[in-house]
C-alpha positions as CSV (number, residue, x, y, z in Angstrom):
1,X,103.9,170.5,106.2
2,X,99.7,170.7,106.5
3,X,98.2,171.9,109.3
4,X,95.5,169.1,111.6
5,X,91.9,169.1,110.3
6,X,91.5,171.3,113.5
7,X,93.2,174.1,111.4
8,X,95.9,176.1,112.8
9,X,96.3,176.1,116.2
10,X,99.2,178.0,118.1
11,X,98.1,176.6,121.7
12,X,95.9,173.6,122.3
13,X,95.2,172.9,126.3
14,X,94.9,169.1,126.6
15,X,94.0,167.6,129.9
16,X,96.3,169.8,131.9
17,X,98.9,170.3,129.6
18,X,99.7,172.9,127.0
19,X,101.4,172.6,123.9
20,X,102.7,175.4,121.9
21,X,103.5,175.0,117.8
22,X,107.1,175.6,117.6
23,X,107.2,178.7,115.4
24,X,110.9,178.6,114.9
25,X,110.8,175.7,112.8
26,X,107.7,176.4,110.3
27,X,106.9,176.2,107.9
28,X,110.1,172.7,107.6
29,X,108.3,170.9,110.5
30,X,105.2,171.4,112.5
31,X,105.9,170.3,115.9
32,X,104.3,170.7,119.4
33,X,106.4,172.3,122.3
34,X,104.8,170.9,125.5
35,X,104.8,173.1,129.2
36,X,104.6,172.1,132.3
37,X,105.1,175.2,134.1
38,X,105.5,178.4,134.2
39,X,109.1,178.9,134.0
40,X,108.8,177.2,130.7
41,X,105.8,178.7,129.5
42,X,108.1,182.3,130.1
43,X,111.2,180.6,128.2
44,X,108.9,179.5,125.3
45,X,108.1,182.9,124.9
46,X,111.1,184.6,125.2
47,X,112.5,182.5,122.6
48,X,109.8,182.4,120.3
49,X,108.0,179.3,119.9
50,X,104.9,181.5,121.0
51,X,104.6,184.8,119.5
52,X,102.2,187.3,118.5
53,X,101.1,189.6,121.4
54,X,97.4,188.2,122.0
55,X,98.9,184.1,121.6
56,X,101.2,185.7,124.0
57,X,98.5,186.5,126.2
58,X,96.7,183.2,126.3
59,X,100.4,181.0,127.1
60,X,100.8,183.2,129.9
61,X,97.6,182.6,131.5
62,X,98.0,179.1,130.7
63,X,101.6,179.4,132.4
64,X,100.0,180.4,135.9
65,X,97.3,177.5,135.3
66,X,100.2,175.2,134.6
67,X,102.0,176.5,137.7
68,X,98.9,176.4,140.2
69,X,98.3,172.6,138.9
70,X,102.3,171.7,140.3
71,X,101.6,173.4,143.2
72,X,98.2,172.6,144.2
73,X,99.1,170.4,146.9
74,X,101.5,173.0,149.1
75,X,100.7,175.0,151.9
76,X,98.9,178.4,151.1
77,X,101.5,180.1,152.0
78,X,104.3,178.1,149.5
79,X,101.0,177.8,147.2
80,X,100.9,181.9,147.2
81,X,104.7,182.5,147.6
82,X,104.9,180.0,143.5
83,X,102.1,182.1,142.4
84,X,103.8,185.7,143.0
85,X,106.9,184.0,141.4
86,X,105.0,183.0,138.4
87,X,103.4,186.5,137.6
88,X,106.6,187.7,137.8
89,X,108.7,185.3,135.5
90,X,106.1,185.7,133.1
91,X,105.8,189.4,133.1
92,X,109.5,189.8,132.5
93,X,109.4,187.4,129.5
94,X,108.9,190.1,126.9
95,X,108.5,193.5,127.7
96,X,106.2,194.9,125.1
97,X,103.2,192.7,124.0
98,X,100.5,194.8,126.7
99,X,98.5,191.8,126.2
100,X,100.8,189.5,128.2
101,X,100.3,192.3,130.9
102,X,97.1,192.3,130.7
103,X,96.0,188.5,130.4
104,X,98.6,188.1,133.7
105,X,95.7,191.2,135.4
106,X,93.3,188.5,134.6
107,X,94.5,185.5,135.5
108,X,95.6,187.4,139.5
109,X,91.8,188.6,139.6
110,X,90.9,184.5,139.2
111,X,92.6,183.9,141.8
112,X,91.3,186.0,144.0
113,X,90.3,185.1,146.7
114,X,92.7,182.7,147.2
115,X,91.1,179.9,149.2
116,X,92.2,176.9,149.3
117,X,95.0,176.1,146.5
118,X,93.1,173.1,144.3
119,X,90.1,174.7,144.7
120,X,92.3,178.4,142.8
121,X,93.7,175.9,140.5
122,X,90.9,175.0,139.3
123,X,89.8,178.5,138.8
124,X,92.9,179.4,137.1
125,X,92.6,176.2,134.7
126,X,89.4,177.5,133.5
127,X,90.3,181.4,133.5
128,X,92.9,180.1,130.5
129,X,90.7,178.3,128.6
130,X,87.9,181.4,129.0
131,X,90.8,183.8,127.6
132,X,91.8,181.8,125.0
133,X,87.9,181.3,123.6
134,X,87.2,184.8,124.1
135,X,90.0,185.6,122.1
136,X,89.1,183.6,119.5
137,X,85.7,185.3,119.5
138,X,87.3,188.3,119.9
139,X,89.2,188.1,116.3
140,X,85.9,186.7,114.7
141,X,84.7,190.3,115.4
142,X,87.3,192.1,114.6
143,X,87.5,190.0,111.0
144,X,83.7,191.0,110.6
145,X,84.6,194.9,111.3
146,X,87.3,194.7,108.9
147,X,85.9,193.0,106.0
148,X,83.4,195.6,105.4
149,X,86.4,197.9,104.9
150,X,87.3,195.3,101.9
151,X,86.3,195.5,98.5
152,X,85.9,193.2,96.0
153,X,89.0,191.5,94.6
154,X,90.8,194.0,97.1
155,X,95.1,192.9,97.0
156,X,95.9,193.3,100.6
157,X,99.7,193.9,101.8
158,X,100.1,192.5,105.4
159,X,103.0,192.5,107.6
160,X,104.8,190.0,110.1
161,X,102.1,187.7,111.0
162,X,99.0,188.2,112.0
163,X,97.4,185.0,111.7
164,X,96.2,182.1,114.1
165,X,100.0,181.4,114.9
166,X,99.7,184.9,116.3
167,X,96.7,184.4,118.2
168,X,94.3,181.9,119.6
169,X,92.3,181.0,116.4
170,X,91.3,182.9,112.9
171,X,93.7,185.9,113.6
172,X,93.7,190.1,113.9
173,X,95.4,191.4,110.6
174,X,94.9,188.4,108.2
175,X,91.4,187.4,110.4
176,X,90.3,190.5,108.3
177,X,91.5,188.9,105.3
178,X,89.7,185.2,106.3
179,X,86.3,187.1,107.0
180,X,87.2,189.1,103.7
181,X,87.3,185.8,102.0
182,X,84.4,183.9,103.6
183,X,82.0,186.7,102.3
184,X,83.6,185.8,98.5
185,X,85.5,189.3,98.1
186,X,87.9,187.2,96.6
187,X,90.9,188.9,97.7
188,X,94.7,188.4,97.7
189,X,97.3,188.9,100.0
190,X,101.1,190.4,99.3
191,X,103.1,188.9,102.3
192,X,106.4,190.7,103.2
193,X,109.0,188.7,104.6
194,X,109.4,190.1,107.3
195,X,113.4,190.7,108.1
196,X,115.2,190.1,110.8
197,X,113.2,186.5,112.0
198,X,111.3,186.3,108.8
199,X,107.8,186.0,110.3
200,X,106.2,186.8,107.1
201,X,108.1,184.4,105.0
202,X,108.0,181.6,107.2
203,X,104.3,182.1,108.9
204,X,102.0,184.4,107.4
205,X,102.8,182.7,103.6
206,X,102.1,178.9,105.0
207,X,98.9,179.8,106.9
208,X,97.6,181.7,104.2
209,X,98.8,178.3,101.5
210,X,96.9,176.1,104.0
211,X,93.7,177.9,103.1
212,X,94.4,178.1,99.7
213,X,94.4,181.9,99.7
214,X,96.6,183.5,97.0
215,X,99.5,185.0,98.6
216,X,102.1,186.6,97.0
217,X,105.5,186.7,98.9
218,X,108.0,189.8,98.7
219,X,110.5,191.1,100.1
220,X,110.6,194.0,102.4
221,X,112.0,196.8,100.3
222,X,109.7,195.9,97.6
223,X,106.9,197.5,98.8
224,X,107.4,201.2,97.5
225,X,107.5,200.2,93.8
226,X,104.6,197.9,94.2
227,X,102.5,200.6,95.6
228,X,104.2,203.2,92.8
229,X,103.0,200.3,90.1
230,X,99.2,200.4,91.6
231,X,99.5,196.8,92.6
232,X,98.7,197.4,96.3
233,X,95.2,198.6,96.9
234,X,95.5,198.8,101.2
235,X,98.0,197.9,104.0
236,X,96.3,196.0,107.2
237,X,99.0,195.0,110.1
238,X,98.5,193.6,113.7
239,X,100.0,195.4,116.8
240,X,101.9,194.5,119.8
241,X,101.0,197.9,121.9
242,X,98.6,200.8,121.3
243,X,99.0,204.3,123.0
244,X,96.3,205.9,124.1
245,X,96.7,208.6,121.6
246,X,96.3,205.7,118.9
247,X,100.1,205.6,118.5
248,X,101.2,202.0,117.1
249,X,103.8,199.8,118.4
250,X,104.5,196.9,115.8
251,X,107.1,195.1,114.1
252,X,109.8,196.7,113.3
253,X,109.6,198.2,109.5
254,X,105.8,199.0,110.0
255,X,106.1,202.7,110.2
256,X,107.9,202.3,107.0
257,X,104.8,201.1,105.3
258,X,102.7,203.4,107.1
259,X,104.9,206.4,105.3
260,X,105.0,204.3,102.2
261,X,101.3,204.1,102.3
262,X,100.5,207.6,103.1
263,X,102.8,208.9,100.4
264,X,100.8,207.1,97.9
265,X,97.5,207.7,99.6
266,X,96.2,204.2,100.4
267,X,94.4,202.9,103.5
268,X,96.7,201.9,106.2
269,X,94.3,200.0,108.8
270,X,95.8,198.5,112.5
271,X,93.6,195.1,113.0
272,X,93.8,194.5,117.0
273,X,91.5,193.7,120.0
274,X,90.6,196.8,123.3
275,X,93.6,194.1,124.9
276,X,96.4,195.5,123.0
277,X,94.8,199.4,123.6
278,X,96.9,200.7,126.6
279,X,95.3,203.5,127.9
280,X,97.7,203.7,130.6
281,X,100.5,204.5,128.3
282,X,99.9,208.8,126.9
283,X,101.9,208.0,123.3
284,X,104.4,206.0,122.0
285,X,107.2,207.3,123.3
286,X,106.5,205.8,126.5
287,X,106.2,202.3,125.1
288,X,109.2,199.5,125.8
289,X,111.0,198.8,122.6
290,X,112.6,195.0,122.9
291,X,116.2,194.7,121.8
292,X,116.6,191.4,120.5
293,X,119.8,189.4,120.1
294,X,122.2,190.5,117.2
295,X,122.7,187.1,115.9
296,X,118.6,187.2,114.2
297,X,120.1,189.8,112.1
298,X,124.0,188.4,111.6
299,X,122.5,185.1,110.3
300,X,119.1,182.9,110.4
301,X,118.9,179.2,111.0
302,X,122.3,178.3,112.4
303,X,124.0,180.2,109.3
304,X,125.9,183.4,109.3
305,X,126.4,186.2,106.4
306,X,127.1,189.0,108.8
307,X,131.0,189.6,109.7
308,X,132.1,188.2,112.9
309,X,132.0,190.9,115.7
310,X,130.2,193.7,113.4
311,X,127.7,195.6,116.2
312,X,124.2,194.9,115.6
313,X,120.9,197.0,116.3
314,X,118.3,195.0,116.6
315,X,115.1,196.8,118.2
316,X,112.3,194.1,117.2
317,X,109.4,197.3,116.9
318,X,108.8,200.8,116.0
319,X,106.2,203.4,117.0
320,X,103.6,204.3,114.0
321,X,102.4,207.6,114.8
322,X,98.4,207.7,115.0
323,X,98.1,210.4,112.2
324,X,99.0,208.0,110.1
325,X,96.9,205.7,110.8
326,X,94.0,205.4,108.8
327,X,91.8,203.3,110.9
328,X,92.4,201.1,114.7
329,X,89.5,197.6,113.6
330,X,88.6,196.2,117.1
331,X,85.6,194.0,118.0
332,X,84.2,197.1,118.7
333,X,84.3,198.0,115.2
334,X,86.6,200.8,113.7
335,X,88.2,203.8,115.2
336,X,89.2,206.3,111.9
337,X,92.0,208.6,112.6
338,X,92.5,207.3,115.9
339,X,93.3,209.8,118.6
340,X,93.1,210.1,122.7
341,X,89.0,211.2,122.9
342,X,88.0,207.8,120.0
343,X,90.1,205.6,121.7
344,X,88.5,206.6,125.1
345,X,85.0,206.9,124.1
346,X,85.6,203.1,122.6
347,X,86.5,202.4,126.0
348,X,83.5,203.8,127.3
349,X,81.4,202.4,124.8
């Protein structure tokens, strides 16, 4: 199934109304998932049809638009009493994406001060659609950082997806890879799948076929020998947290590479915007790790492999710690070796 002449996009905002590509069902079907309120908006991402922590971001602040609109008409008081609710079902719909946390900040310092409620409404409509531009801008930035890190004919591994399905528009991980290409490096990406929910498989392989960049699909425990063979030249993932020490929370399995990677001395790069940086958090230890349900690893797609009643872990990230990271690309440009002092003198920057 193509993508609109519009390219990807994993939100569009259309007079008042936002509609989220399914994710669950790429790359069969491409279908919408409309939201009319907050509630949903939380649902939509708890389940998946949004994901990737800054696209996370930008449906949340779209959520408390969504919610403002219904609302608009009540008393300030009901008005104010929906909008605490809203915040609050939307910050409990995954706990570790800091970028839903930190577009929710932004969306409560829109609406403050409150006035009346049309007249926050209004500012809240057009606090979401300033996000999401700005976070498409944002990823142009960090593509340009990171391409200059590319070499010619460079074959990229990538992780999860990274892509605009992830984000607003032209992506953090494989937005690298798109401003790699524009500037005719003519690189290549090897894709893993991805396990439990496939993301990799399902996502990151039909954005990249849209835009007719070779990609290469594998699976996850293929990596090693790949890299032992010299077909791998660099590793470049997304993230869903950053400590302030630099320490990465991602999908779970990317601490794997990172090992992988260090043990046969290629670049392992972290492609996210100063959103997903956490300051407030010392290291990774003190970062959330979501347990998802047991049936994404029993089965996929309404079929199961897994014996009935076998227990099931299923944390959904891991910590990457920072030493093994070779480099954080922002749109501040890049962070080598990232540690507490960088990532705080980027901040001050």
């Amino acid at each position: 199934m193509s993508a609109s002449s519009e390219g990807v996009q994993a939100l569009r905002w259309r007079n008042g109304r936002l509609e989220l590509i399914d994710q669950r069902v790429l790359p069969a079907h491409l279908e919408y998932h409309a939201c009319s309120s907050a509630a949903e908006v939380a649902e939509a991402i708890r389940a998946m049809v949004v994901r990737g922590a800054p696209a996370i971001g930008c449906a949340a602040a779209f959520g408390v638009a969504l919610e403002a609109k219904s609302k608009q008409h009540r008393t300030p008081a009901e008005f104010d009493a929906a909008m605490e609710a809203a915040f609050s079902t939307l910050a409990a719909s995954r706990p570790t994406a800091v970028n839903l946390f930190w577009a929710l900040g932004r969306m409560r310092a829109a609406l403050s001060p409150r006035g009346d409620p049309p007249s926050a409404a209004a500012r809240l409509a057009e606090a979401a659609v300033a996000l999401m531009k700005a976070d498409i801008e944002t990823n142009r930035a960090i593509g340009r950082a990171g391409a200059a890190l590319i070499a010619d004919g460079a074959r990229i591994l990538t992780y999860c997806n990274t892509g605009a399905l992830a984000t607003a528009g032209h992506g953090t991980a494989l937005g690298v890879v798109r401003s790699a290409r524009d500037a005719d490096k003519g690189v290549s990406v090897i894709a893993c799948e991805t396990r439990p929910y496939l993301q990799g498989a399902r996502l990151t392989a039909w954005e990249l076929m849209q835009e007719n960049i070779p990609v290469t699909l594998i699976t996850d425990n293929m990596v090693g020998h790949l890299m032992r063979l010299g077909r791998i030249d660099l590793v470049i993932v997304g993230a869903d947290r950053i400590a302030a020490n630099g320490d990465v929370a991602n999908k779970i399995g990317t601490y794997t590479l990172a090992l992988l990677a260090e043990r046969h001395r290629l670049p392992f790069y972290v492609a996210a915007p100063l959103s997903t940086i956490d300051i407030a958090t010392e290291d990774g230890g003190a970062i959330p790790i979501e347990e998802r349900s047991a049936a994404e690893v029993t089965g996929y797609g309404g079929m199961q492999w897994a014996p009935q009643g076998v227990a099931v872990a299923n944390p959904a990230f891991d910590i990457t710690p920072a030493e093994l990271v070779s480099g954080l690309i922002t749109e501040k440009g890049v962070v080598t070796r990232p540690d507490t002092v960088k990532i705080r003198a980027l901040f001050a920057a």
